[in-house]
C-alpha positions as CSV (number, residue, x, y, z in Angstrom):
1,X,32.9,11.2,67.5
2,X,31.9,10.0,64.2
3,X,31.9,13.6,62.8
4,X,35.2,14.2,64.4
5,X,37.0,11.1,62.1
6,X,35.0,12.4,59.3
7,X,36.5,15.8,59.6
8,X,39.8,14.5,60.6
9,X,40.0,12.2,57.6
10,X,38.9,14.8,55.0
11,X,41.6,17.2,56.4
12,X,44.2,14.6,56.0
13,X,42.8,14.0,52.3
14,X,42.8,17.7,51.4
15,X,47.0,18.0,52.9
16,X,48.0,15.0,51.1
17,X,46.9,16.7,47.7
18,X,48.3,19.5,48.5
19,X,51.4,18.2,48.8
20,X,51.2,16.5,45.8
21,X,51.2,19.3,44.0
22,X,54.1,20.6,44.4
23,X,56.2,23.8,43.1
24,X,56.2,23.4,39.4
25,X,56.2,27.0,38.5
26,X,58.3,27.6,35.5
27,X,58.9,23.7,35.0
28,X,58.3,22.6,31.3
29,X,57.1,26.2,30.0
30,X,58.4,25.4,26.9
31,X,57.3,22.0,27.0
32,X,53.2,22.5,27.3
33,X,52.9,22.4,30.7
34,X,53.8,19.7,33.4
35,X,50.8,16.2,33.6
36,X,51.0,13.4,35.6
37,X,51.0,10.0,33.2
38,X,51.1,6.9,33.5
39,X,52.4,8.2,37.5
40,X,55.0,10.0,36.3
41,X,55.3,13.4,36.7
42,X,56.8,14.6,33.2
43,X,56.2,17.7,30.2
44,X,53.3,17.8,28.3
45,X,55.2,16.9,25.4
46,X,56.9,13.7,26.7
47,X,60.1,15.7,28.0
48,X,61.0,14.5,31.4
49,X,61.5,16.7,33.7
50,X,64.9,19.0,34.4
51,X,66.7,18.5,37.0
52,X,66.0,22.0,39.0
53,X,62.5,21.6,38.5
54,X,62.7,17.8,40.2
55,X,65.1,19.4,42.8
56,X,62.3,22.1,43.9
57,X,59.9,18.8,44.5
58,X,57.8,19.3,41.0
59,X,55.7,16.2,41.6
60,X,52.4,15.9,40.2
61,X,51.3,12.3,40.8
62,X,53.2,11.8,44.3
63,X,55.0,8.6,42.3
64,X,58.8,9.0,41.0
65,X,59.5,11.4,38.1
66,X,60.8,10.1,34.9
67,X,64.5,10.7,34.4
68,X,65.0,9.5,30.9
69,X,63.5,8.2,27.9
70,X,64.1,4.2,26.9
């Protein structure tokens, strides 16, 4: 039974990740690459995110992405 919740659990853990990484193919290319900071999912280079990209679920930390820069 134990082994069984174990299993289960680690499952769950390993499906949640995987959707937190979501499709960011081709999101901030020009940009360095896409990094979760500070849980926001943004460019490399402090560019937030376009709007395709956060339309096609690009999401690396599973928190909101940034829209804009204050």
């Amino acid at each position: 039974m134990f082994k069984t919740a174990v299993i289960g659990l680690f499952l769950s853990m390993a499906f949640n990740t995987a959707s937190v990484q979501a499709d960011c193919r081709g999101c901030c290319s020009n940009h360095k690459g896409v990094v979760c900071r500070n849980g926001i999912t943004e460019c490399q280079d402090g560019t937030p995110l376009s709007f395709k990209c956060e339309s096609k679920g690009c999401n690396k930390c599973g928190g909101t992405n940034k829209k804009n820069k204050n």
